[in-house]
C-alpha positions in Angstrom: 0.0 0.0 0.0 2.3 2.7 -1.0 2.1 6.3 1.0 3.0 9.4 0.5 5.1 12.0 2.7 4.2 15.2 4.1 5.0 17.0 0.4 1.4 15.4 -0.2 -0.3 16.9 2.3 1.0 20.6 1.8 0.3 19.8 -1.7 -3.4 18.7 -0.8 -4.2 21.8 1.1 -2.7 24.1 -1.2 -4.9 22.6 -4.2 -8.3 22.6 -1.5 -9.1 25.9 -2.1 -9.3 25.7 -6.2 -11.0 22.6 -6.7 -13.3 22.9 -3.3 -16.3 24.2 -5.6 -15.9 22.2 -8.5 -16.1 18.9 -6.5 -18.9 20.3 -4.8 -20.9 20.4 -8.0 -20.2 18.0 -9.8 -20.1 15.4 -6.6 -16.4 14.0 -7.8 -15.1 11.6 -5.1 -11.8 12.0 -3.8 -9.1 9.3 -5.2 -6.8 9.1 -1.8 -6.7 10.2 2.0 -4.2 12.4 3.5 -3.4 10.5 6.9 -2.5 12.7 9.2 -0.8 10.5 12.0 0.4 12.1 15.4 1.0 15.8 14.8 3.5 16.3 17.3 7.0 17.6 17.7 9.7 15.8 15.6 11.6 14.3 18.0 8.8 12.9 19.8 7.4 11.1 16.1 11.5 9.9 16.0 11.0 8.4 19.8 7.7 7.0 19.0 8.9 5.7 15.5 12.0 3.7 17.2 9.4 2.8 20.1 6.6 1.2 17.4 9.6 -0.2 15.3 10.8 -2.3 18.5 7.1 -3.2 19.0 6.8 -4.4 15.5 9.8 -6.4 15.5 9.0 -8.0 18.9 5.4 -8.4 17.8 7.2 -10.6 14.7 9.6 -12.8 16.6 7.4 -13.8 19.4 4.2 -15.0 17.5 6.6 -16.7 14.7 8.4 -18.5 17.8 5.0 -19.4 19.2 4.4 -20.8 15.4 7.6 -22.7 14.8 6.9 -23.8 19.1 3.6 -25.5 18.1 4.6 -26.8 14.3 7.7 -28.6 15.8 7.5 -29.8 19.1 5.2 -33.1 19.5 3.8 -32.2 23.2 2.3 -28.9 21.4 0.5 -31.0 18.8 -2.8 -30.3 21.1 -6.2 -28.5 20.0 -5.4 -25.7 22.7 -1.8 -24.9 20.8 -2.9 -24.8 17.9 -5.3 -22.6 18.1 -2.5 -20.4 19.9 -1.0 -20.5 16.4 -3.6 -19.2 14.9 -3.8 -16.5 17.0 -0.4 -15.6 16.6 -0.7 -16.1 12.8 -3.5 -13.5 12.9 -1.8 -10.8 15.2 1.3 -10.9 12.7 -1.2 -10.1 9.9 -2.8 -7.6 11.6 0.6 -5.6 12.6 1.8 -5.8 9.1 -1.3 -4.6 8.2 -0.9 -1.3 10.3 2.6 -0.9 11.7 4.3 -0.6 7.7 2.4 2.9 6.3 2.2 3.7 10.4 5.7 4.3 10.7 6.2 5.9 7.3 3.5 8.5 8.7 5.5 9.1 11.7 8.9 9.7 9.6 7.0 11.9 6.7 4.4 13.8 9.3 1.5 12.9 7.7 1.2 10.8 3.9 -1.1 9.9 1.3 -2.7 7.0 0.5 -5.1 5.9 -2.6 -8.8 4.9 -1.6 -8.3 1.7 -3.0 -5.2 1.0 -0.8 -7.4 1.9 2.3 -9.8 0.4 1.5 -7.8 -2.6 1.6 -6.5 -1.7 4.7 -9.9 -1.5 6.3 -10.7 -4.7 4.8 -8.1 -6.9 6.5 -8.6 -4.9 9.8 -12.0 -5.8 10.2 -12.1 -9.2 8.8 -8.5 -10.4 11.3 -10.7 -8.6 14.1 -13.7 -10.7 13.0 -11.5 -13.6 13.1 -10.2 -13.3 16.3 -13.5 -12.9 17.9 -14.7 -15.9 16.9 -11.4 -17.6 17.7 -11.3 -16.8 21.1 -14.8 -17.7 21.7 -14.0 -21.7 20.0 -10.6 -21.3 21.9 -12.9 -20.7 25.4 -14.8 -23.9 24.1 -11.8 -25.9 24.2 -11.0 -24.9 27.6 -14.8 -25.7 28.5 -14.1 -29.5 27.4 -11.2 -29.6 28.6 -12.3 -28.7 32.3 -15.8 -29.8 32.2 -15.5 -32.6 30.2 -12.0 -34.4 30.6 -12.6 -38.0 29.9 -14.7 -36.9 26.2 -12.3 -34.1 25.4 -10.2 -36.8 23.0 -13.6 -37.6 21.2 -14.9 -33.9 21.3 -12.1 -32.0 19.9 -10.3 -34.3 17.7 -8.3 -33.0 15.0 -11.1 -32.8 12.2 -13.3 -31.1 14.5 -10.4 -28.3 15.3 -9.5 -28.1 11.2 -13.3 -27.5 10.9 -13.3 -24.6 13.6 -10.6 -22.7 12.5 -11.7 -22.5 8.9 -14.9 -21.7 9.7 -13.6 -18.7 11.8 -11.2 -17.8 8.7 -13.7 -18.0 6.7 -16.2 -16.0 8.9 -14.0 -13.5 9.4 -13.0 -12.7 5.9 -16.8 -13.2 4.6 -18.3 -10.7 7.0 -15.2 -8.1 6.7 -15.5 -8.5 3.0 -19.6 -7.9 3.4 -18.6 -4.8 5.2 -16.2 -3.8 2.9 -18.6 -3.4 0.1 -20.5 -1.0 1.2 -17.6 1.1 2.7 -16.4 1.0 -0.6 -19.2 2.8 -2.6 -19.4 5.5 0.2 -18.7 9.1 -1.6 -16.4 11.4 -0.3 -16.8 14.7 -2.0 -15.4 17.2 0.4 -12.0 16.8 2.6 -10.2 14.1 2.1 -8.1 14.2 5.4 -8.1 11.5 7.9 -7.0 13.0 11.4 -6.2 9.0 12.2 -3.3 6.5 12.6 -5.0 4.4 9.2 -7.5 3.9 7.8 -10.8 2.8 10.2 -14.5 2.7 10.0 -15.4 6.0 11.6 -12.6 8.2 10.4 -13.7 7.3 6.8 -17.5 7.9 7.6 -16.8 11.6 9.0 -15.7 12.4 5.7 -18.6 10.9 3.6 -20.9 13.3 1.8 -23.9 10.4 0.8 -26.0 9.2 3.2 -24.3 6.8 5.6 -27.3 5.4 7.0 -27.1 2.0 5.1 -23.8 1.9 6.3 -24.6 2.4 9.9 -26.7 -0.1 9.7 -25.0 -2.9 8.4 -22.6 -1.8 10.9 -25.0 -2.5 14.0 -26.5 -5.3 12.2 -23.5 -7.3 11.4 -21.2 -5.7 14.3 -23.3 -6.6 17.0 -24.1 -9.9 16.8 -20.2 -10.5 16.3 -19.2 -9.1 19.1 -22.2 -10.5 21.4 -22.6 -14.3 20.3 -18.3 -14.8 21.0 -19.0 -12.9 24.2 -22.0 -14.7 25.4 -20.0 -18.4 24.2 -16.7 -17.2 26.4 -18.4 -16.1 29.6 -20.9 -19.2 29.9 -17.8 -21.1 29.2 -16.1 -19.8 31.9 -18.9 -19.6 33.9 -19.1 -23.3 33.9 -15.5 -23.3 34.0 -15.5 -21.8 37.2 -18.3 -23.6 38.7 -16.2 -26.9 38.3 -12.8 -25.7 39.2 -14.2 -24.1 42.8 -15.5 -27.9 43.6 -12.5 -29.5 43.5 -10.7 -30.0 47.5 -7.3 -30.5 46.1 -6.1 -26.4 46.4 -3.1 -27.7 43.9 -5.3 -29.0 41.2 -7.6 -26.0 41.6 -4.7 -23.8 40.3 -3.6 -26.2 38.1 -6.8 -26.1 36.4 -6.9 -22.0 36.7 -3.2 -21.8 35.5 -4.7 -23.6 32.1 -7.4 -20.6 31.6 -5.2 -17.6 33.2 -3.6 -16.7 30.1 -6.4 -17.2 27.4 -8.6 -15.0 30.2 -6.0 -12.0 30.1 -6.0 -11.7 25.8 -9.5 -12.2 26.1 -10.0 -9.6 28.7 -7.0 -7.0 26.9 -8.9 -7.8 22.9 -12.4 -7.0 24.7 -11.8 -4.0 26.7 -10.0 -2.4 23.9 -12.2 -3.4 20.8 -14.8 -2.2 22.9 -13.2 1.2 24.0 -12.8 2.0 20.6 -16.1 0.9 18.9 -19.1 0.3 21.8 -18.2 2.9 24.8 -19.6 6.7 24.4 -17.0 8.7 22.4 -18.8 11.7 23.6 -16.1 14.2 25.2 -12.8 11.7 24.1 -10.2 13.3 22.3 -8.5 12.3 19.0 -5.2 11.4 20.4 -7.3 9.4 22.9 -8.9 7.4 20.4 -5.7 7.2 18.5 -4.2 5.6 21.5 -7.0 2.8 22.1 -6.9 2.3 18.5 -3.1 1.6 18.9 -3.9 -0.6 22.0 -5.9 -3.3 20.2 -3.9 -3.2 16.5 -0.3 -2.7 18.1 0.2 -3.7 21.3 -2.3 -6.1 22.0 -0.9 -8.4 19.2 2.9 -7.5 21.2 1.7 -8.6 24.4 -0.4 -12.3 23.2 2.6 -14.3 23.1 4.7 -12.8 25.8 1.5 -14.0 27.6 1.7 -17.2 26.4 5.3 -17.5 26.8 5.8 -16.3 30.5 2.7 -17.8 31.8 2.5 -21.0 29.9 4.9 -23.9 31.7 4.6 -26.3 28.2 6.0 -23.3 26.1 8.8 -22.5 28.4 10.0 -26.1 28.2 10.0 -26.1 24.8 11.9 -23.0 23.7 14.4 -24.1 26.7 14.4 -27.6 24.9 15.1 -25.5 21.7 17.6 -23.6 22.8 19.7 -26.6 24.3 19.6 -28.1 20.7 
């Protein structure tokens, strides 16, 4: 998705003022964005660049070392891994999907891109967060079975069943986002085409729309809500039941045993939540752009950097096996 430096946005407001009248009239959509980034002092966007390029980096390494964990050590051959894997999969895609034309933003204060390049952008945003919200709910499933229902877990999640899960959540994901997508795509922007956003998102883009966006806002409550209310509902009676089991047993060890299994899926689904819903469901009323620039960076930057740190520290099976890797 190429972008464009700050030349492009001097450029954009210098032309405004000429062509402000003509696109009024003749309703002539805009053919890229202006994203304007954090408009701060430069060397605050070069300490924030080097910060988000440590992020990404570290973002990289640890879900691809969860990956290569669970694709080559035989113990992590087990439903609840691999759907780890997948999660890391999808955080990589979603970095790379941001971090990229992020940083160039930073270096350039502010750059272009075309409408069809965020549109794209938008696309894969929505259809990984889609994804993920259907793969924590099957991974909250798993641990369901595997706490409620240990002596059928074998015959429950077997390996056809988990292949069957995960596509269908692929599947879901990119379905819906590309659903979404097509509307989003036919909305006319007529009038400025600056983004006062880290990328390109949902609301940012609708602000600038000149056509009637209720269609759009529809589809947006129609489609968004179920999505984010079904996984919910699925992960808290999971661990609802979850909880009602574990408190029975006597033994205080196995109790935490059995917690320790749930702790760290609890925590990404508690950090994906909070933030997804920060930034979409809570009020906006009275929040500030660089606040919502922030929560938008919690759930596509850091969120994805924290998952497998998670998984790493607080997981005992991963920690044996990168130590096993390393003595190799």
């Amino acid at each position: 998705m190429p972008i464009r430096g700050s030349h492009a946005f001097e450029e954009s407001e210098a032309q405004w003022g000429m062509v402000e009248e003509v696109e009024e009239i003749n309703g002539t959509g805009v053919t890229e964005f202006i994203l304007l980034g954090f408009q701060i002092r430069q060397n605050f966007r070069i300490l924030l660049f080097c910060f988000l390029l440590v992020i990404f980096s570290g973002t990289i390494y640890g879900n691809l070392l969860i990956i290569t964990l669970v694709s080559t050590t035989k113990k992590l051959h087990t439903p609840m891994y691999v759907f780890i894997s997948q999660l890391s999969l999808s955080d990589i895609l979603v970095i790379t999907n941001i971090v990229p034309i992020l940083l160039q933003i930073l270096l350039n204060n502010g750059g272009s891109i075309a409408f069809i390049h965020c549109i794209t952008q938008l696309y894969f945003l929505c259809a990984l967060e889609v994804f993920e919200c259907f793969l924590l709910a099957v991974m909250s499933y798993d641990r369901y079975v595997a706490i409620c229902n240990p002596l059928r877990y074998s015959t429950i999640m077997t390996t056809a069943h988990c292949v069957k899960l995960s596509i269908t959540s692929w599947v879901s994901g990119f379905s819906i986002g590309f659903i979404f997508i097509l509307k989003m795509s036919k909305i006319n922007v007529c009038g400025p085409n600056i983004i006062d956003h880290l990328f390109c998102d949902t609301l940012p883009l609708l602000e600038l729309s000149c056509s009637d966006t209720f269609i759009v806002h529809l589809e947006i409550y129609v489609i968004g809500i179920p999505i984010l209310i079904i996984p919910t509902i699925v992960i808290i009676l999971s661990y609802t039941f979850i909880a009602s089991v574990v408190l029975k047993i006597k033994s205080r060890v196995s109790r935490q045993k059995a917690f320790s299994t749930c702790s760290s899926h609890l925590t990404v689904v508690s950090m994906f939540y909070w933030t997804i819903f920060g930034v979409y469901v809570f009020p906006t009323k009275g929040r500030t752009l660089t606040m919502s620039k922030i929560l938008s960076l919690l759930y596509t930057v850091f969120t994805p950097f924290i998952n497998p740190i998670i998984y790493t520290l607080r997981n005992q099976d991963i920690r044996k096996a990168i130590l096993q890797h390393a003595a190799w």
